[in-house]
N, CA, C and O atoms as CSV, one atom per row, in Angstrom:
chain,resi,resn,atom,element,x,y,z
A,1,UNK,N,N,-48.468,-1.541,40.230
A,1,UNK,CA,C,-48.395,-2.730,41.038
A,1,UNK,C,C,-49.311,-3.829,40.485
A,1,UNK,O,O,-49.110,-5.014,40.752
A,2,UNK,N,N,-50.505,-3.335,39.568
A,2,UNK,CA,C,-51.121,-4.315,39.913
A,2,UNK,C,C,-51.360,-4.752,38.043
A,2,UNK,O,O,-52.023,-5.616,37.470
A,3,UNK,N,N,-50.540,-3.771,37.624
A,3,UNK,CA,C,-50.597,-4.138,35.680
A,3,UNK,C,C,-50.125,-5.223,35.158
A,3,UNK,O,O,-50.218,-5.394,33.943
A,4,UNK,N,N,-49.645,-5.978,35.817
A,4,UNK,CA,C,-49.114,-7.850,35.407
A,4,UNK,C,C,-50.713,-8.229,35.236
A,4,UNK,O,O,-51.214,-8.773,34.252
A,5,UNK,N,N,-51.274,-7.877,36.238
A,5,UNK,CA,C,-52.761,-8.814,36.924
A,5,UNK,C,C,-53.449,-8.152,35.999
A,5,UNK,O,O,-53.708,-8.992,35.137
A,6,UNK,N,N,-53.748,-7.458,35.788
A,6,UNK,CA,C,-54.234,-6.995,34.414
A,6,UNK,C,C,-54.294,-7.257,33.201
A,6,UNK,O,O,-55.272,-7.412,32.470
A,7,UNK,N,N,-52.669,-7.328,32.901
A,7,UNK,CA,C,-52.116,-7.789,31.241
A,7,UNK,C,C,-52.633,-9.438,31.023
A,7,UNK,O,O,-52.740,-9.970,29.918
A,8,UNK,N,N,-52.835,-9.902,31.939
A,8,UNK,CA,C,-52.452,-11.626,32.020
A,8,UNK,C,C,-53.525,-11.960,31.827
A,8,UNK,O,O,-53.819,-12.839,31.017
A,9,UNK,N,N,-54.829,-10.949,32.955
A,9,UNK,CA,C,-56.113,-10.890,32.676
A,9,UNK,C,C,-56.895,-10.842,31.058
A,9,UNK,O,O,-57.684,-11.659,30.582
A,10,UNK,N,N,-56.340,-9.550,30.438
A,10,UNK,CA,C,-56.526,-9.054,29.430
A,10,UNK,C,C,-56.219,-10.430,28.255
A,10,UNK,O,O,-56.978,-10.798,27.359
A,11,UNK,N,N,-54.698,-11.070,28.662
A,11,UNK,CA,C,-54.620,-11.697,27.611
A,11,UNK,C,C,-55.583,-13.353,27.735
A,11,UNK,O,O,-55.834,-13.996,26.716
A,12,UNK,N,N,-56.035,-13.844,29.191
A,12,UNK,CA,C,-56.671,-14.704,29.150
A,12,UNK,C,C,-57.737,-14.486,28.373
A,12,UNK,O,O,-58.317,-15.485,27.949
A,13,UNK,N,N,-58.285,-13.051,27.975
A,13,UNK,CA,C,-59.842,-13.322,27.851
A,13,UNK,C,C,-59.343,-13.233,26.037
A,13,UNK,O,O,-60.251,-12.961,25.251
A,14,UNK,N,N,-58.314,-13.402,25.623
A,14,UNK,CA,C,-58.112,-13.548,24.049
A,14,UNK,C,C,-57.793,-12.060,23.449
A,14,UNK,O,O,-57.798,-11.697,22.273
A,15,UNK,N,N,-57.548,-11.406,24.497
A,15,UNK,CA,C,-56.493,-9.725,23.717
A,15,UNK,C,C,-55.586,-9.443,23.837
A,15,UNK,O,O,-55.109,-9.456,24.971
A,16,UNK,N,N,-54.814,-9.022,22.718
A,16,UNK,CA,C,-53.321,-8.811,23.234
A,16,UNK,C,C,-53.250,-7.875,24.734
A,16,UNK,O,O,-53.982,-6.942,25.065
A,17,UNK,N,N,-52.422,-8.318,25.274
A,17,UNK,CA,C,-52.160,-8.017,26.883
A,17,UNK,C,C,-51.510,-6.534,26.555
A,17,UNK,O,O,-51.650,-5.816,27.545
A,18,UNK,N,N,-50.887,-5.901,25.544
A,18,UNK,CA,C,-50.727,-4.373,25.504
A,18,UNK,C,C,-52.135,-3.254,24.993
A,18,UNK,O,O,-52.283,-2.038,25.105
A,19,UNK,N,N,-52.716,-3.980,24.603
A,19,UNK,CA,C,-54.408,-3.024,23.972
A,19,UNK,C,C,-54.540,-2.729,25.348
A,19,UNK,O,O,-55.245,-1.720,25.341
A,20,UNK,N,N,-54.247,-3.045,26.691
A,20,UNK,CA,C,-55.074,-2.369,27.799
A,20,UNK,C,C,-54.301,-1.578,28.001
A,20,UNK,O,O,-53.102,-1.826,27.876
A,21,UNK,N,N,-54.785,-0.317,28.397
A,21,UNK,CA,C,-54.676,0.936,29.378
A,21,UNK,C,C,-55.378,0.506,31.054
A,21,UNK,O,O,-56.387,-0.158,31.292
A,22,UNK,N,N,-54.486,1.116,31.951
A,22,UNK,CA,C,-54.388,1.308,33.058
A,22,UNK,C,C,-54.377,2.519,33.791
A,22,UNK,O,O,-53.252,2.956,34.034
A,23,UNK,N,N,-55.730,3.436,34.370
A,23,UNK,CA,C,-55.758,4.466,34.937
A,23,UNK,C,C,-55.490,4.112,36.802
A,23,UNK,O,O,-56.227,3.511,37.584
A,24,UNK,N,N,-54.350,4.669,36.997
A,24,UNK,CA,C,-54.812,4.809,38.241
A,24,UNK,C,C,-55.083,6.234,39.574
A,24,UNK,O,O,-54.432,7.040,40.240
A,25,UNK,N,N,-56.432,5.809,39.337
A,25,UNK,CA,C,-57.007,6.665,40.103
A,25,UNK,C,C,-56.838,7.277,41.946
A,25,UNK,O,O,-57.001,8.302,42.607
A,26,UNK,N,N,-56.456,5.996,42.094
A,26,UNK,CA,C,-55.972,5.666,43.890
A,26,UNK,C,C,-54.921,7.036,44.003
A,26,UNK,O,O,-55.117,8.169,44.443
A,27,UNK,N,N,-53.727,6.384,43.398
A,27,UNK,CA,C,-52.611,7.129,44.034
A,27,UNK,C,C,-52.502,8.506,43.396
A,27,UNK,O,O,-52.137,9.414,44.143
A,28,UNK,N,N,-52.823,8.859,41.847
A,28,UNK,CA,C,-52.744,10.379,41.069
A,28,UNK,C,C,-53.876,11.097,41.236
A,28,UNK,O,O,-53.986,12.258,40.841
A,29,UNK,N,N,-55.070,10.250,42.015
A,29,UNK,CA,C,-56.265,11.585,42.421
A,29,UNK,C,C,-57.160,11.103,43.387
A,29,UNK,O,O,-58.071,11.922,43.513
A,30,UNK,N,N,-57.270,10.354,43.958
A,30,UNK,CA,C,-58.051,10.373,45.575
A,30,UNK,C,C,-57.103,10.278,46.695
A,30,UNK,O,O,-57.422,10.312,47.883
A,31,UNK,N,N,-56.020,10.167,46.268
A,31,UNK,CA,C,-54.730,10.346,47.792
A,31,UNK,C,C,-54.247,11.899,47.514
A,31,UNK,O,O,-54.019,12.656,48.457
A,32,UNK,N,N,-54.128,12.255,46.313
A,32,UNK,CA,C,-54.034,13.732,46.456
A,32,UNK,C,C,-54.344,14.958,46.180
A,32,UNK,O,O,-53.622,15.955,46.202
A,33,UNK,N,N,-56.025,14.797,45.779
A,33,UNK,CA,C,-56.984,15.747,45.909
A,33,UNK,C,C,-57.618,15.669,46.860
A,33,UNK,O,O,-57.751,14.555,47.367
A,34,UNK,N,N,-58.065,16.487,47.286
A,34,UNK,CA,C,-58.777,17.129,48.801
A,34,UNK,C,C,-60.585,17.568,48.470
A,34,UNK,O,O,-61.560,17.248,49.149
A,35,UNK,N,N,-60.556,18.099,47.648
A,35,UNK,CA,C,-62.086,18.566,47.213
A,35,UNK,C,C,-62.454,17.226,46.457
A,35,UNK,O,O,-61.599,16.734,45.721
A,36,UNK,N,N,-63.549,16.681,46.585
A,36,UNK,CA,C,-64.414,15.644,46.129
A,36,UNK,C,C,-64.308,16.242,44.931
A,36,UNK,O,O,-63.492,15.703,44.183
A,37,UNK,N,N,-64.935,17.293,44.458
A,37,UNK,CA,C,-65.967,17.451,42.883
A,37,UNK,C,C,-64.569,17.987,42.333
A,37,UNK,O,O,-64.937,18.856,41.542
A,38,UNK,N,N,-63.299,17.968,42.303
A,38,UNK,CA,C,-62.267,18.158,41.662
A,38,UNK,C,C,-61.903,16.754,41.384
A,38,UNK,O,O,-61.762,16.349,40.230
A,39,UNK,N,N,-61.683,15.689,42.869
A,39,UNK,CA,C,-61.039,14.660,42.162
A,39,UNK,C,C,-62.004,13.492,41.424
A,39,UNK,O,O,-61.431,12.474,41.036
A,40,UNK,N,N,-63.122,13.591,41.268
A,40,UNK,CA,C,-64.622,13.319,40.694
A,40,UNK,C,C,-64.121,13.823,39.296
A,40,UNK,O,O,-63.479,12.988,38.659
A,41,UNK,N,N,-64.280,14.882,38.794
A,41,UNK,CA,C,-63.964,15.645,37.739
A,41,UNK,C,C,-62.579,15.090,36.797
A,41,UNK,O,O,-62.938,14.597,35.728
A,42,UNK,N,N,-61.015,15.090,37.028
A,42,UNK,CA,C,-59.840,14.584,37.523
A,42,UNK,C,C,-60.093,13.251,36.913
A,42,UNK,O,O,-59.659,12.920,35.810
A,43,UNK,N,N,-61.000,12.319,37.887
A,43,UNK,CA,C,-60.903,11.227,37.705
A,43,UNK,C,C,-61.596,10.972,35.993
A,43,UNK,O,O,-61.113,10.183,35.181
A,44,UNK,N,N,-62.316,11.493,35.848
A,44,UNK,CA,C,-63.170,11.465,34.674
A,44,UNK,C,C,-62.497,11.984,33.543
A,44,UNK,O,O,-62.778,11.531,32.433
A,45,UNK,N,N,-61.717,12.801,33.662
A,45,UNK,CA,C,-60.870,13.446,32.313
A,45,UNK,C,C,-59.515,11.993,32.233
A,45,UNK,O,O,-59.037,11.617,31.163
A,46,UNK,N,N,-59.166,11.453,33.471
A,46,UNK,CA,C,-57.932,10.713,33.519
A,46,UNK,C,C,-58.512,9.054,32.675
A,46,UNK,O,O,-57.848,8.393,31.876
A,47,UNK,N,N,-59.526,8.830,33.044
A,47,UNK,CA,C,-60.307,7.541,32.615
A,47,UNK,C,C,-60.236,8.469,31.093
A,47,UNK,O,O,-59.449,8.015,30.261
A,48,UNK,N,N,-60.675,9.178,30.875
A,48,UNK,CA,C,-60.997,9.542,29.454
A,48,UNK,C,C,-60.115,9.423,27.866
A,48,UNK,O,O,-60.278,9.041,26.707
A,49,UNK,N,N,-59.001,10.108,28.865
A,49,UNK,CA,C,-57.163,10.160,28.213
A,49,UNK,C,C,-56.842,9.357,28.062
A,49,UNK,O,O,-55.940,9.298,27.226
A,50,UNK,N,N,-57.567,7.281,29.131
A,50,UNK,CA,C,-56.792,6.485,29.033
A,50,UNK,C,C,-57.732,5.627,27.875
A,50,UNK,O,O,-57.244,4.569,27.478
A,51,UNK,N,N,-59.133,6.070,27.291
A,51,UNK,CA,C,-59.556,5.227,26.732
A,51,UNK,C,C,-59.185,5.952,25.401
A,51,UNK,O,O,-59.508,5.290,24.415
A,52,UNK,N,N,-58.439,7.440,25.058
A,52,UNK,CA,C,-58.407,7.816,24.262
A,52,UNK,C,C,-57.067,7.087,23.632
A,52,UNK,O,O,-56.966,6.517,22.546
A,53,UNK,N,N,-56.088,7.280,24.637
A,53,UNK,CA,C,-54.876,6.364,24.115
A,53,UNK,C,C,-55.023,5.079,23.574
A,53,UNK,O,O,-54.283,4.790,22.633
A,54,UNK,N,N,-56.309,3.755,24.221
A,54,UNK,CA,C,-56.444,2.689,24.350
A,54,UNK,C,C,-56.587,2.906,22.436
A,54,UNK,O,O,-55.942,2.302,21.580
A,55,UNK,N,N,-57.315,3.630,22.302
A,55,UNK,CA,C,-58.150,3.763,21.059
A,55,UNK,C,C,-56.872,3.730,20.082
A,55,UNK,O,O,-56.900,3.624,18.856
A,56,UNK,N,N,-56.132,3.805,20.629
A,56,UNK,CA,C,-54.881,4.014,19.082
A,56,UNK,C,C,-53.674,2.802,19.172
A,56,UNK,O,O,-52.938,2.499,18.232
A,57,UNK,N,N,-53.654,2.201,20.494
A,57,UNK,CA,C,-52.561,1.073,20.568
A,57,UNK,C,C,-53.161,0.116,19.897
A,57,UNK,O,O,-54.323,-0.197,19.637
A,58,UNK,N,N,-51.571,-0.477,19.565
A,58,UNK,CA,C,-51.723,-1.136,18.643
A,58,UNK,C,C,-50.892,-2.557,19.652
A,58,UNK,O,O,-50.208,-2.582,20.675
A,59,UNK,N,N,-51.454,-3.671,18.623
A,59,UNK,CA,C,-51.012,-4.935,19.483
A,59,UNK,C,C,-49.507,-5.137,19.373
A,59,UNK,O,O,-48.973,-5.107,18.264
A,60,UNK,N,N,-48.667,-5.381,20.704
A,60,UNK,CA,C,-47.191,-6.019,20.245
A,60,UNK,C,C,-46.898,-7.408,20.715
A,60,UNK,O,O,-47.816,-7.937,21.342
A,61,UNK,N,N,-46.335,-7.770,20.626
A,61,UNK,CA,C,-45.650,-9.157,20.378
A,61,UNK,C,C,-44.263,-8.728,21.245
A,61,UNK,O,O,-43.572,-7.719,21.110
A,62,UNK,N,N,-44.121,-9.742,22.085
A,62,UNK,CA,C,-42.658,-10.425,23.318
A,62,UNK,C,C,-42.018,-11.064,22.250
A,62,UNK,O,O,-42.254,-12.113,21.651
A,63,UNK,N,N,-40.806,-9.853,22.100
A,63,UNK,CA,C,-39.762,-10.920,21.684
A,63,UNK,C,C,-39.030,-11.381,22.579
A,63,UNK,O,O,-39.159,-11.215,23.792
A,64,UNK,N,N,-38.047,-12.117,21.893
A,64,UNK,CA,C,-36.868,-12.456,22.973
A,64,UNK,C,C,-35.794,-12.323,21.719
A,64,UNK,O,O,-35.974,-12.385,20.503
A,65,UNK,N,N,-34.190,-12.044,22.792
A,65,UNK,CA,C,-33.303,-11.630,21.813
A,65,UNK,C,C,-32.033,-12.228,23.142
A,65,UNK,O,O,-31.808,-12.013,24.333
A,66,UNK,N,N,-31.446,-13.100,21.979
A,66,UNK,CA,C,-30.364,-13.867,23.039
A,66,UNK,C,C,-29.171,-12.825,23.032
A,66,UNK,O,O,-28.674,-12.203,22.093
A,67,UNK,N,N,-28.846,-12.837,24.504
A,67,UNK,CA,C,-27.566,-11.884,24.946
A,67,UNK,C,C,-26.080,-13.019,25.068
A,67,UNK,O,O,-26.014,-14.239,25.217
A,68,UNK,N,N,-25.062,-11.998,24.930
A,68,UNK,CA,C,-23.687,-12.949,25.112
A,68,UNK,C,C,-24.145,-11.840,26.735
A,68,UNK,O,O,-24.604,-10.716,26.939
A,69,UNK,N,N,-23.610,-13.157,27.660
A,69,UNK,CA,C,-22.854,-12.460,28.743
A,69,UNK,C,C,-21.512,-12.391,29.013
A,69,UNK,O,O,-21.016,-13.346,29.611
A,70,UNK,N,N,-20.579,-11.147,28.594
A,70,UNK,CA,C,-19.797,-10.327,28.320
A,70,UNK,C,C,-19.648,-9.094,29.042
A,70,UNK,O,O,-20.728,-8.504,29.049
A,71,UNK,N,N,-18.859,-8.541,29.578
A,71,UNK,CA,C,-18.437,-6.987,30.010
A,71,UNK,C,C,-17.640,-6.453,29.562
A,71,UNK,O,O,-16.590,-6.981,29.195
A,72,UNK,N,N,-17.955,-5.073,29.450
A,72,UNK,CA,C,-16.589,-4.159,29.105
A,72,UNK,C,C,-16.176,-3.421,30.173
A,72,UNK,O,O,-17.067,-3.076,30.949
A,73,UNK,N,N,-15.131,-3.111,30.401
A,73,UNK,CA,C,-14.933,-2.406,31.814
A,73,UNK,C,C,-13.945,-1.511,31.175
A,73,UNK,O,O,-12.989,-1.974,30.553
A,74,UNK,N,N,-14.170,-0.113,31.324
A,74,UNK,CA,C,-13.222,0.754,30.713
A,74,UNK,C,C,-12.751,1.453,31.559
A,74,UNK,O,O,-13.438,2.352,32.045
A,75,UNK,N,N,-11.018,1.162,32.105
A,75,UNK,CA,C,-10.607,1.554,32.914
A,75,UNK,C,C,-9.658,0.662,33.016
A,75,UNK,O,O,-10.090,-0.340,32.447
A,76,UNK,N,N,-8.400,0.419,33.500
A,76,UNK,CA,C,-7.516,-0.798,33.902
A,76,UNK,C,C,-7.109,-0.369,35.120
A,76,UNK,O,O,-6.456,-1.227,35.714
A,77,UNK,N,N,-7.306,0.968,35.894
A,77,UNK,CA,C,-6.562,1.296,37.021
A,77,UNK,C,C,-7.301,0.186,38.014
A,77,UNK,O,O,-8.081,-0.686,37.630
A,78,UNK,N,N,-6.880,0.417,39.352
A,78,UNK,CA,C,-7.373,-0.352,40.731
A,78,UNK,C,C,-8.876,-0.698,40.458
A,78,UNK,O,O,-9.368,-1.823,40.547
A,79,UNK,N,N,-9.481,0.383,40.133
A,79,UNK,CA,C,-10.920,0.204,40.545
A,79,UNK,C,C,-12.196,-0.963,39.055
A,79,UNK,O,O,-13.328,-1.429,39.187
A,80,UNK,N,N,-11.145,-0.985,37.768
A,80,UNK,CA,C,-11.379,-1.301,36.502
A,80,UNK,C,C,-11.069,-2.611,37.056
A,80,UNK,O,O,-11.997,-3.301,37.478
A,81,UNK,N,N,-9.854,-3.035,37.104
A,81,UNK,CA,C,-9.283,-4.419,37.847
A,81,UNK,C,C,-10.076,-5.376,38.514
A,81,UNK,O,O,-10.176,-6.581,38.282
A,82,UNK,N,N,-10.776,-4.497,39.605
A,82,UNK,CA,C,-11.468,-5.000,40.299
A,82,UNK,C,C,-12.741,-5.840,40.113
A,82,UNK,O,O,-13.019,-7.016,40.347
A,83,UNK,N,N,-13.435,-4.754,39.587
A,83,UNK,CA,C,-14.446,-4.672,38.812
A,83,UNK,C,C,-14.387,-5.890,37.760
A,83,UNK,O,O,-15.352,-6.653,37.716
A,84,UNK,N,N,-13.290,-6.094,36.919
A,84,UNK,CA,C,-13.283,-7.269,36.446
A,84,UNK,C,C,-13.276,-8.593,36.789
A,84,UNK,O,O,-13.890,-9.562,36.342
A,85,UNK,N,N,-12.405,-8.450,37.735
A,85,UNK,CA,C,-12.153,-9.543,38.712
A,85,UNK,C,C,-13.574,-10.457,39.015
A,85,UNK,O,O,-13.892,-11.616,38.749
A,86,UNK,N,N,-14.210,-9.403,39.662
A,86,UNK,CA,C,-15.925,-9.898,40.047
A,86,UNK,C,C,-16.885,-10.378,39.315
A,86,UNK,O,O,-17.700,-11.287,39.472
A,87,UNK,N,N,-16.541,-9.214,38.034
A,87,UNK,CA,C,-17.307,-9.639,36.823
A,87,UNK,C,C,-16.805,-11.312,36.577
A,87,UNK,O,O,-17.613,-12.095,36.078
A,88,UNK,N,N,-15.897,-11.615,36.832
A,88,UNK,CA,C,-15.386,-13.043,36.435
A,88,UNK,C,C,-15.677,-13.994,36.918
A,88,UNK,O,O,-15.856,-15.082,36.371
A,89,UNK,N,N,-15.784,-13.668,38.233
A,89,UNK,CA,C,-15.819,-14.740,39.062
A,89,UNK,C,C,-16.919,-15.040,39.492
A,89,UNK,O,O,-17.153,-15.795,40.435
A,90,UNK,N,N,-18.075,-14.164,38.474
A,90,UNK,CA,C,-19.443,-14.886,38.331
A,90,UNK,C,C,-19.948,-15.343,37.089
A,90,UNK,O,O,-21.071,-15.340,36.586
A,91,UNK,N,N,-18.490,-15.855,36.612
A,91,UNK,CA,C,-18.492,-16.657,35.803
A,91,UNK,C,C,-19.276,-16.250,34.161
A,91,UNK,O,O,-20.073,-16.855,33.443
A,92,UNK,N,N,-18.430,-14.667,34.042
A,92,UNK,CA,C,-18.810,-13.623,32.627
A,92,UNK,C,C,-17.853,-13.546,32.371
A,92,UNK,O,O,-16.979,-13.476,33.235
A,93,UNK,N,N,-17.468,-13.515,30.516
A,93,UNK,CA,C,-16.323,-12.838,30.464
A,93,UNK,C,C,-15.969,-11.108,29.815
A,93,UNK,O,O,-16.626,-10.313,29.144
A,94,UNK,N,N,-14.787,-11.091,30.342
A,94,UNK,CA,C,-14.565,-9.359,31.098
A,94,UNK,C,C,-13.642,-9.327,29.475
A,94,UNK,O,O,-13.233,-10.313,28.862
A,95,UNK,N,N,-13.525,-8.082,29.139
A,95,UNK,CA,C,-12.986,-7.214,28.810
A,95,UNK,C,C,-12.455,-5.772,29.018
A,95,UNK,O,O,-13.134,-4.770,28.790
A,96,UNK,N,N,-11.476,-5.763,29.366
A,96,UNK,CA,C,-10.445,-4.502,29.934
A,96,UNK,C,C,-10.636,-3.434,28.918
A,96,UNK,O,O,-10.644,-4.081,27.870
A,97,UNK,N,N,-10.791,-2.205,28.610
A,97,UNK,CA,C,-10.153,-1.475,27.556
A,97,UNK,C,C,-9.447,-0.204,28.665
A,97,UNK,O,O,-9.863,0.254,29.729
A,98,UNK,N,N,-8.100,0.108,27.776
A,98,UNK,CA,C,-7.309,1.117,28.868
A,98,UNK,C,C,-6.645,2.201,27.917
A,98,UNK,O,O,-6.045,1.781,26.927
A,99,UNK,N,N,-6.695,3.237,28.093
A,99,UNK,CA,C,-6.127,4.167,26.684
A,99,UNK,C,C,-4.386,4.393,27.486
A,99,UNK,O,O,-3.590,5.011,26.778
A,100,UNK,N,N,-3.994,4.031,28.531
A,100,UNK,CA,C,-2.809,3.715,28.376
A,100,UNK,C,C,-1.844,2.824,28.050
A,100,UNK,O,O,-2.493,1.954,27.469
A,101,UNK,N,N,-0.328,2.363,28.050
A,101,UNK,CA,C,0.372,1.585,27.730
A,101,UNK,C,C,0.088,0.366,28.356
A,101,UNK,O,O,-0.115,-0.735,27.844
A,102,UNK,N,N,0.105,0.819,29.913
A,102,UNK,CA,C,-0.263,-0.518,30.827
A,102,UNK,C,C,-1.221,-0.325,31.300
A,102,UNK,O,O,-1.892,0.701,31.191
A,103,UNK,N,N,-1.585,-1.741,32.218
A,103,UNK,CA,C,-2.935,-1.004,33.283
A,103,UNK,C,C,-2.531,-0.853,34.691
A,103,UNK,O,O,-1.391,-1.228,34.965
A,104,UNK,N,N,-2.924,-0.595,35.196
A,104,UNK,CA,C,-2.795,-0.143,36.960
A,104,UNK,C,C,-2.966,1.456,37.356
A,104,UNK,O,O,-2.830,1.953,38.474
A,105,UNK,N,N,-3.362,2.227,35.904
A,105,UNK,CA,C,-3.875,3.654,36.273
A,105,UNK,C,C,-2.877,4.175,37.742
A,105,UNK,O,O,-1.706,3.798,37.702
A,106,UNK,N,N,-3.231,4.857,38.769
A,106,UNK,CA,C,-2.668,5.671,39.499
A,106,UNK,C,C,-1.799,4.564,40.965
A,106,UNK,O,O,-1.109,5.228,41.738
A,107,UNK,N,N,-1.882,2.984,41.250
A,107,UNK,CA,C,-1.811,2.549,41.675
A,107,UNK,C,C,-0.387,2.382,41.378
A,107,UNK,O,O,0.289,2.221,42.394
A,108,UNK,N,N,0.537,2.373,39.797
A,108,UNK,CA,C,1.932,2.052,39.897
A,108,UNK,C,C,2.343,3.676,40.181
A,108,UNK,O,O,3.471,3.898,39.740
A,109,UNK,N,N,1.982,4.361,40.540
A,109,UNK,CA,C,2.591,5.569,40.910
A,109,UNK,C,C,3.420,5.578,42.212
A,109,UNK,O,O,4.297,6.359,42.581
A,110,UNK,N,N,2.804,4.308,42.899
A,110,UNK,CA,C,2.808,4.138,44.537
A,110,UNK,C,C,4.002,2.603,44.840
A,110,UNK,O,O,4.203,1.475,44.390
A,111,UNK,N,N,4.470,3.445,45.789
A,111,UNK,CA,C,5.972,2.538,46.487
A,111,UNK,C,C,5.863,1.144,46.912
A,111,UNK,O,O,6.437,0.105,46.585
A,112,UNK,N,N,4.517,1.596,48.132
A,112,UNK,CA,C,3.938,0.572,48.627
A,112,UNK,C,C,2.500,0.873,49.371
A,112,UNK,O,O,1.788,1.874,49.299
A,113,UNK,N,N,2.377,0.009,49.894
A,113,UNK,CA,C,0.293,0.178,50.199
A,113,UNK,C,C,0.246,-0.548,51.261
A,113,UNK,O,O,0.909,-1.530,51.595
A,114,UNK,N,N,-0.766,0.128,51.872
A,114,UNK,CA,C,-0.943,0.275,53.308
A,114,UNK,C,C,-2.298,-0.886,53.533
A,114,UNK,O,O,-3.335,-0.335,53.163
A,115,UNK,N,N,-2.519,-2.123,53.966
A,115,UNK,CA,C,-2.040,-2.374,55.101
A,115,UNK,C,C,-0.118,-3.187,55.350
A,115,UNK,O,O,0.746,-3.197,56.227
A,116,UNK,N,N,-0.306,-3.715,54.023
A,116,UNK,CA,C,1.207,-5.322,54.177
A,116,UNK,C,C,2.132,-4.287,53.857
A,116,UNK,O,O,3.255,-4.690,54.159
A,117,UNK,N,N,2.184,-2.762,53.230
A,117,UNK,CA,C,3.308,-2.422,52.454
A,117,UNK,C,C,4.509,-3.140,51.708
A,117,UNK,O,O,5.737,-3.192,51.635
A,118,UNK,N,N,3.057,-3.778,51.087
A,118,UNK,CA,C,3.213,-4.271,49.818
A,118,UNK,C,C,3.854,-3.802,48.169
A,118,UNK,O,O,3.539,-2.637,47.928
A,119,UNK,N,N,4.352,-4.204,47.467
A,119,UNK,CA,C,4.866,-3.215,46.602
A,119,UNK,C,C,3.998,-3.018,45.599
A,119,UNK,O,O,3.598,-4.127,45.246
A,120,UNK,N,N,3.405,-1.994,44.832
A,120,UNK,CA,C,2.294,-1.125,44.631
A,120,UNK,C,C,2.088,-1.955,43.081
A,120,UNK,O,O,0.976,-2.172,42.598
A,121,UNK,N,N,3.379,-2.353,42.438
A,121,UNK,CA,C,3.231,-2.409,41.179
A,121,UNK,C,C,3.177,-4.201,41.124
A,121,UNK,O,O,3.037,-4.783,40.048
């Protein structure tokens, strides 16, 4: 919860914002150890592990990497259809793939459909 406030911290004071390690002690050992001189102990091996890790990271760098917004929807029956439909009409574009001839999967099997009995195909 609170590793943004940290990283941001870390990087104001001029370090890369990944060199920090974050132990937390609250929720993995004073909410659920019961004996003091265990989670005392606990806490001290957990701080320890995290300065041991600290000791080996190395700095990274935020990229950014531009996305197409695009879908694939694999399926053409009722539920593929649909699915595209939505995808569309938030203004992405859809791609169908269907390993049959047509699409409508198990829906042209059907006469008509219940509520308008409507014709299926």
């Amino acid at each position: 919860m609170h590793e943004n406030t940290f990283r941001k911290a870390t990087a104001a004071g001029g370090i890369n914002a990944y060199m920090m390690e974050m132990v937390n002690i609250r929720e993995q050992d004073s909410w659920v150890t019961h004996d003091k001189g265990q989670a005392t102990a606990k806490a001290e091996k957990l701080v320890r592990m995290a300065v041991a890790k600290a000791l080996r990271n190395k700095p990274l760098q935020v990229n950014t990497v531009p996305i197409t917004k695009r879908a694939l929807v694999i399926g053409g029956g009722i539920a593929g259809m649909q699915a595209a439909l939505d995808i569309a009409e938030g203004g992405h574009q859809v791609v169908i793939v269907e390993r049959e001839a047509s699409i409508g999967g198990k829906m042209t099997q059907l006469d008509k459909t219940f509520p308008t009995m409507d014709c299926a195909a």
